[in-house]
C-alpha positions as CSV (number, residue, x, y, z in Angstrom):
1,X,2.8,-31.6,13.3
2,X,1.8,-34.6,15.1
3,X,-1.4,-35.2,17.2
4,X,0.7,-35.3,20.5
5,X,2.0,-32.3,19.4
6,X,-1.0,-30.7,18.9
7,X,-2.0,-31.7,22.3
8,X,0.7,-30.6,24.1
9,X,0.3,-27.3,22.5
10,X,-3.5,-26.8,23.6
11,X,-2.6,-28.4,27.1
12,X,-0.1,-25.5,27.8
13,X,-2.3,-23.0,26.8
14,X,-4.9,-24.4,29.0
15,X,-2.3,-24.2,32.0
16,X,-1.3,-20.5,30.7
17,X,-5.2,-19.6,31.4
18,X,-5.6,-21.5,34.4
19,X,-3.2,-19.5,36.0
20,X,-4.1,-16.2,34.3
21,X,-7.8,-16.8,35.6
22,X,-7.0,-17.9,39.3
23,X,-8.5,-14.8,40.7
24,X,-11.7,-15.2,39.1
25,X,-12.1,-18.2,39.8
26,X,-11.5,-17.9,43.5
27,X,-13.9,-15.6,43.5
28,X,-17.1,-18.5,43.8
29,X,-19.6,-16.9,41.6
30,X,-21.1,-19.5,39.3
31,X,-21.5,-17.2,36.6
32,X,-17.9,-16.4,36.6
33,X,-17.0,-19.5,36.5
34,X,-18.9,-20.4,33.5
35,X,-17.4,-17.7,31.9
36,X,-14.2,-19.0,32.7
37,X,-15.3,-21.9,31.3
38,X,-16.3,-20.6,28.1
39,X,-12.9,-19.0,27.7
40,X,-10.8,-21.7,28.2
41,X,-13.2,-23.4,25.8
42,X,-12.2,-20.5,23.6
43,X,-9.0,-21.0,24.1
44,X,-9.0,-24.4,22.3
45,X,-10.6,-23.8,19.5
46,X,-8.5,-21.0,18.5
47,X,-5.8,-23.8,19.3
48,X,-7.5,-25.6,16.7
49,X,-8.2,-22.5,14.4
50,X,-11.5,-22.6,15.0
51,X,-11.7,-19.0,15.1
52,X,-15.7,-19.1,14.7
53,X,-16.2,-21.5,17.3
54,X,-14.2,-19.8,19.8
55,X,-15.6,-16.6,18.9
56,X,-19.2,-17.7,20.1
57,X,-17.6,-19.4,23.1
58,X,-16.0,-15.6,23.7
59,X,-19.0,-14.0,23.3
60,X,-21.3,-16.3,25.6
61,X,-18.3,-15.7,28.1
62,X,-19.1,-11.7,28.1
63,X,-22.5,-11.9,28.3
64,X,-22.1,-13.4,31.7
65,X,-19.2,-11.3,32.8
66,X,-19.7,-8.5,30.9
67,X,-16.1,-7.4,32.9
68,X,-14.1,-10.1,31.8
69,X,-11.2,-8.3,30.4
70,X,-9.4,-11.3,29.2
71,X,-11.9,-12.2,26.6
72,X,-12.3,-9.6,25.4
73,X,-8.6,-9.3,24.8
74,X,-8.9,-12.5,22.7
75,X,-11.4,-11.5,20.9
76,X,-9.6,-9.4,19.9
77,X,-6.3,-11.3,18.9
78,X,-8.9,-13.8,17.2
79,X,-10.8,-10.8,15.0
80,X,-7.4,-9.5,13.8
81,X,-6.5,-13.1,12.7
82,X,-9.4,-13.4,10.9
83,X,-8.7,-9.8,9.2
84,X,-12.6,-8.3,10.9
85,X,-10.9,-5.5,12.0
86,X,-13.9,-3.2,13.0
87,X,-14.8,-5.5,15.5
88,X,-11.2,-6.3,16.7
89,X,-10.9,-2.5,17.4
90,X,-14.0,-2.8,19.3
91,X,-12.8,-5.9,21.6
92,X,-9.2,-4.4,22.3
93,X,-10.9,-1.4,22.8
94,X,-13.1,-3.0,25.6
95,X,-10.3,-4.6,26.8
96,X,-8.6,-1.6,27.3
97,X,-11.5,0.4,29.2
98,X,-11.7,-2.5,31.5
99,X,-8.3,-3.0,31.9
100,X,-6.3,0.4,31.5
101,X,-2.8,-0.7,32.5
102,X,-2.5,-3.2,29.5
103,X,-0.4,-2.8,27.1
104,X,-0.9,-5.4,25.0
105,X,-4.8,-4.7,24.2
106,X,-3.5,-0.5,23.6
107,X,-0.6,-1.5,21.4
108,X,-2.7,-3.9,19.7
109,X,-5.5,-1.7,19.0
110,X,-2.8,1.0,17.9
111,X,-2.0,-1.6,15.0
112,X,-5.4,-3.0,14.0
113,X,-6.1,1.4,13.3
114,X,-3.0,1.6,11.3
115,X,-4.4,-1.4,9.4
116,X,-7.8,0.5,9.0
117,X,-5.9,3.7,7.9
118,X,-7.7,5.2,11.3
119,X,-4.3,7.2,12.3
120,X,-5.6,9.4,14.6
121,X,-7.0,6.4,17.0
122,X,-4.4,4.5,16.6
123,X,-2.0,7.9,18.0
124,X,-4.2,7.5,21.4
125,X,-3.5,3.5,21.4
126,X,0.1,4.0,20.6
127,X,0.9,6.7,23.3
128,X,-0.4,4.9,25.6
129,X,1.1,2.0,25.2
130,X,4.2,4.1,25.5
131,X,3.4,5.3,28.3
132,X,2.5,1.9,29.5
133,X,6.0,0.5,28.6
134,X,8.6,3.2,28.0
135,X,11.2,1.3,25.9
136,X,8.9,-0.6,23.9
137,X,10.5,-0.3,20.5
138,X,7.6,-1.1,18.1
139,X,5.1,1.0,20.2
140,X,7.2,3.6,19.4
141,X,7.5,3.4,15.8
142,X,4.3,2.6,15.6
143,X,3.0,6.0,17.5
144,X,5.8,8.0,14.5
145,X,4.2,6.5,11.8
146,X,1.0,7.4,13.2
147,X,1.4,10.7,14.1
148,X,3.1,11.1,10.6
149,X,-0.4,9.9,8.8
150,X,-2.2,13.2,9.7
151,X,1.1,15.7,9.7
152,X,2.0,16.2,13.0
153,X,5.6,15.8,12.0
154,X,6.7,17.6,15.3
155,X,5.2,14.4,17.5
156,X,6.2,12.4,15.0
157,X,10.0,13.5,15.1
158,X,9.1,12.4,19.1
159,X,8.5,9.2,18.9
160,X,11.1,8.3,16.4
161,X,14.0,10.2,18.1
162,X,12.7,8.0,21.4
163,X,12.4,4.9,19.4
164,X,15.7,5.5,18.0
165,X,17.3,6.1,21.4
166,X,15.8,2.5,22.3
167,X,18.0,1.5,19.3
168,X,19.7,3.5,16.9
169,X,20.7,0.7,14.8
170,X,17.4,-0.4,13.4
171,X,16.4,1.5,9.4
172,X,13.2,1.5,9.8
173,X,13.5,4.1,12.2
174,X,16.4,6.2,10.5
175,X,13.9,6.0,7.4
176,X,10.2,7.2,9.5
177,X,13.0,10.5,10.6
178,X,14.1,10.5,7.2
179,X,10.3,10.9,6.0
180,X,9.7,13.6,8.5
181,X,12.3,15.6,7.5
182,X,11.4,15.1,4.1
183,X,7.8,16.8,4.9
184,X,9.4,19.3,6.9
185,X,11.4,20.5,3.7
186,X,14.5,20.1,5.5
187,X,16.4,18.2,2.9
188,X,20.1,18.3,4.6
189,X,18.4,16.4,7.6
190,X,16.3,14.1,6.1
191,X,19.5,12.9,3.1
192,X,21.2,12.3,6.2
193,X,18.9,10.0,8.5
194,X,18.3,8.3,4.8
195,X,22.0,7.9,4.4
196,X,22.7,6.6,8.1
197,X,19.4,4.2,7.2
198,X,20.9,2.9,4.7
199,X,24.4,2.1,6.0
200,X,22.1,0.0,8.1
201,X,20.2,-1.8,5.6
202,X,22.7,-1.7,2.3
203,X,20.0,-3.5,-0.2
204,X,16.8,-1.8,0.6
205,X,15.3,-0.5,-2.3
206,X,12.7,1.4,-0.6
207,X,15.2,3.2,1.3
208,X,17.2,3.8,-1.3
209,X,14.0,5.7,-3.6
210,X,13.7,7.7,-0.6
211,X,16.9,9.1,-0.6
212,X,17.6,9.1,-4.2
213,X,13.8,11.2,-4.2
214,X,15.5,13.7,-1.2
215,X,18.9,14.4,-3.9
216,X,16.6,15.0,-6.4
217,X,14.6,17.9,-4.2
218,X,18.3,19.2,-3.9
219,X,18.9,18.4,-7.5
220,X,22.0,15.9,-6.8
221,X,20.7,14.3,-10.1
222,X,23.8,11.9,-10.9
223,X,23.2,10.1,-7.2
224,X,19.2,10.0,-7.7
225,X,19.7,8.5,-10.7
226,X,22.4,5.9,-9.6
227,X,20.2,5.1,-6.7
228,X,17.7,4.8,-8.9
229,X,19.2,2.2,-11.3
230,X,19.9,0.3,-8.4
231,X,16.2,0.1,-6.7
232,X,14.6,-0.9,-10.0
233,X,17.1,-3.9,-10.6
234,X,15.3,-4.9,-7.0
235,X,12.3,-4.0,-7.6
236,X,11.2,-4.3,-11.6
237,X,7.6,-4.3,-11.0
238,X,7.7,-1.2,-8.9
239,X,6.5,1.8,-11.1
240,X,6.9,4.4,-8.5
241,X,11.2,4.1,-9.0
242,X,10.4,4.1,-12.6
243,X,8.3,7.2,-12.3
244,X,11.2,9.0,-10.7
245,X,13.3,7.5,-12.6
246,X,11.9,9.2,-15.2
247,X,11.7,12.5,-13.6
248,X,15.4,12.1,-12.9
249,X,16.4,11.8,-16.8
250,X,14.1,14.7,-17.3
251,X,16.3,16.2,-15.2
252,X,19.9,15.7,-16.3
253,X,18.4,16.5,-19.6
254,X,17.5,19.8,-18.4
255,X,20.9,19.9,-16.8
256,X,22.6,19.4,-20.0
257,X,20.6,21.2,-22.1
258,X,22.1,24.2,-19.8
259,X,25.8,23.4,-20.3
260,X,24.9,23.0,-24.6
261,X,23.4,26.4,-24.0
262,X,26.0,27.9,-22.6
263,X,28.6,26.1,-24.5
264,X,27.2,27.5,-27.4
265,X,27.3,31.0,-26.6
266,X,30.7,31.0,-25.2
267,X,32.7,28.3,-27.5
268,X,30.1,28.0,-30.6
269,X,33.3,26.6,-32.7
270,X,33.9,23.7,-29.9
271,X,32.2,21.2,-32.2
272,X,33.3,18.5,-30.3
273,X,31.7,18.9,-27.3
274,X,28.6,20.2,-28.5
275,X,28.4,17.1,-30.5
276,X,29.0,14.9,-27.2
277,X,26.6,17.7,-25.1
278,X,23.6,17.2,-27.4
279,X,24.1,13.3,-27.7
280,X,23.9,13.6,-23.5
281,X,20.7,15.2,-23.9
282,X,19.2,12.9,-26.7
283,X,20.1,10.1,-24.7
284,X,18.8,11.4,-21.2
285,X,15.3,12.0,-23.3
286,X,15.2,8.6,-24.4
287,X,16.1,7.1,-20.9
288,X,13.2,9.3,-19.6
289,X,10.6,7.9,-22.6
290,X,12.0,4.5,-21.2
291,X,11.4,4.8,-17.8
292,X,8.4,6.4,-18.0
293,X,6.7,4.1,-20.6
294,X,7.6,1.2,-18.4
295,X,6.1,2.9,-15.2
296,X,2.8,3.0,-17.5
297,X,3.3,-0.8,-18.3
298,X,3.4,-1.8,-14.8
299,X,0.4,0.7,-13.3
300,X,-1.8,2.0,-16.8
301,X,-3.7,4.1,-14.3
302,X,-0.4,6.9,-12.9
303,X,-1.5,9.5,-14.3
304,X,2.0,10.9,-13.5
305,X,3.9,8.9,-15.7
306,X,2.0,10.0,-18.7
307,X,1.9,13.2,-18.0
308,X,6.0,13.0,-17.5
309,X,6.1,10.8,-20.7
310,X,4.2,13.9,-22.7
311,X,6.8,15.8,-21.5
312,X,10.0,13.8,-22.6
313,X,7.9,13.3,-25.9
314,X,7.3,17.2,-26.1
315,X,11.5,17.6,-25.5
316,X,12.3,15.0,-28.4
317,X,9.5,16.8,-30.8
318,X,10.7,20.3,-30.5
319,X,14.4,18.9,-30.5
320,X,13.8,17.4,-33.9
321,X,10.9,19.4,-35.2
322,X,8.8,16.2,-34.8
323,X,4.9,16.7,-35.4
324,X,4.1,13.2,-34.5
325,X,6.1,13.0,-31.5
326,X,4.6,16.5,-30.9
327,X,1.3,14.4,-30.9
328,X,2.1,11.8,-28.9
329,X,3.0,14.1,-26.5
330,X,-0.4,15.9,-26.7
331,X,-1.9,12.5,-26.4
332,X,0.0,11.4,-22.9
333,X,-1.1,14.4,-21.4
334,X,-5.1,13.7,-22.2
335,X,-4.6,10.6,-20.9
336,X,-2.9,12.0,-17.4
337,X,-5.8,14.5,-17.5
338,X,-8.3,11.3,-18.1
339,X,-7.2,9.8,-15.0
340,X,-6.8,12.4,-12.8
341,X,-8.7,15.5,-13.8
342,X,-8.2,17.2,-10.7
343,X,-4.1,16.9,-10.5
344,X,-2.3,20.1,-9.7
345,X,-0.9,20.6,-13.1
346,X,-4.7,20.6,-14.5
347,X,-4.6,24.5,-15.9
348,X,-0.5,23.8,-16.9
349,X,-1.4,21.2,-19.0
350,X,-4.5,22.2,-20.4
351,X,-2.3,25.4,-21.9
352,X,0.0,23.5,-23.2
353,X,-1.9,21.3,-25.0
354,X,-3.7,24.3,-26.8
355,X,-0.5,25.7,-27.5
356,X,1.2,22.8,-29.2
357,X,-2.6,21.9,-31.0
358,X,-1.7,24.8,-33.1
């Protein structure tokens, strides 16, 4: 960008705060005015990402107004950009108390607490930015999210079905309703918003492990798993689909498993398809070692994935009357234990490695 460029830039801003600050300014107070001063000087240098040098600029400007609304607004704006987020919560938050009709500062301060992970502030910032501007889409989604952070999936459900009335073609909302539905355990609702989510965004693998996660809950296995396929190919460094991916063979193997069972004990002479039944199975094991092992390849500390790898080792061992995958499933499981000592399946797994020490 050129140097008149530049200039031009900085000299609308300028104009933009002139205007913003008439009313002070008219007001005569010398003090004021320097403050004024200060800010527009702030104003510049943020022009000029001088974040530091603006900040002092904003800070001299408070301590003469200590009402001046505006700067601390930028303060704001300029802590976010320089990721401080403790003290840009403080400055929109001062902002706000000074200024209670604007939205900006409360929608602001809603996303600098999602950044913090402080979801119950950032529910007050949000709503009130809603109420501030009632078909504000991102305020919206923002106050779901939020209120989906600490469980209250009934506000949550709210805000998104507001947020989708704003505009029902957008998957990021389909997906938040999806979520809550999810949590709510109602697994025909939440397959559905998933679905309609992704008719909206085809290629989104996230979207996609979300729904493929909801089928599995409802043990559609053959659509998890195809859903599945398709999110890793987009997404090979993302253990979490592999994990599940995992869980999903695991799964089908069970599935078939059941029908060589049964097969068995109604048509034991139908070699044929018990042959083509157990090869199912075999293959459905070695799909889950695969999926797991490379979920431990991507993130060595998911405690799930070896605990889910012990198990497909476990299936294979007492399938072939292997001792050493027998051990290697023993092994998986110490590790998951390692890692996360304190995981539900703590006294499951602890039994069944003393069983199959033996």
């Amino acid at each position: 960008m050129s140097n008149s460029t530049d200039a031009r830039l900085i000299i609308g801003s300028l104009c933009l705060c002139v205007i913003s600050l008439t009313v002070l300014l008219s007001t005569g107070c010398s003090q004021k005015q320097q403050a004024v001063d200060l800010y527009v000087d702030a104003v510049m240098f943020k022009e000029l990402n001088e974040h530091e040098m603006a900040v002092e600029k904003l800070h001299s400007a408070v301590q003469l107004n200590k009402r001046f609304s505006l700067a601390y607004s930028l303060l704001g704006e300029i802590y976010r950009e320089m990721k401080d987020y403790e003290n840009s919560a403080a400055s929109y938050e001062n902002a706000a108390r000074l200024n209670p009709w604007s939205f900006k500062d409360y929608f602001n301060l809603g996303r600098v607490y999602r950044i913090m992970k402080k979801f119950a502030q950032a529910v007050k910032a949000y709503v009130k930015a809603c109420e501030l501007e009632p078909d504000h889409l991102e305020a919206h989604v923002g106050a779901a999210k939020s209120y989906y952070e600490i469980e209250d999936y009934n506000n949550a459900l709210v805000y998104s079905e507001r947020a989708e009335q704003i505009d029902p073609d957008v998957s990021e909302i389909q997906k938040i309703i999806g979520d809550v539905y999810e949590s709510k355990k109602d697994y025909h609702q939440a397959i559905a918003s998933y679905k309609r989510a992704l008719e909206i965004d085809s290629n989104n693998p996230e979207i996609m492990t979300s729904l493929a996660v909801a089928y599995l809950r409802t043990n559609r296995n053959e659509p998890a798993k195809e859903l599945l396929i398709s999110a890793a190919e987009m997404q090979p460094d993302n253990n979490t689909v592999y994990q599940y991916l995992g869980y999903c063979y695991l799964r089908l193997n069970s599935q078939v498993m059941a029908s060589y069972k049964s097969t068995l004990e109604e048509d034991g002479n139908n070699t044929e398809l018990l042959t083509s039944l157990k090869a199912e199975a075999d293959e459905s094991e070695d799909k889950a070692v695969e999926s797991y092992s490379r979920a431990i390849e991507i993130n060595d500390k998911d405690w799930q994935a070896y605990k889910g790898l012990g198990v497909a080792y476990m299936l294979r061992a007492l399938n072939d009357e292997n001792k050493m995958l027998k051990a290697k499933a023993i092994y998986q499981w110490r590790l998951s234990l390692d890692i996360n000592p304190d995981q539900p399946s703590r006294k499951m797994l602890l039994k069944l490695i003393k069983k199959y020490s033996k």
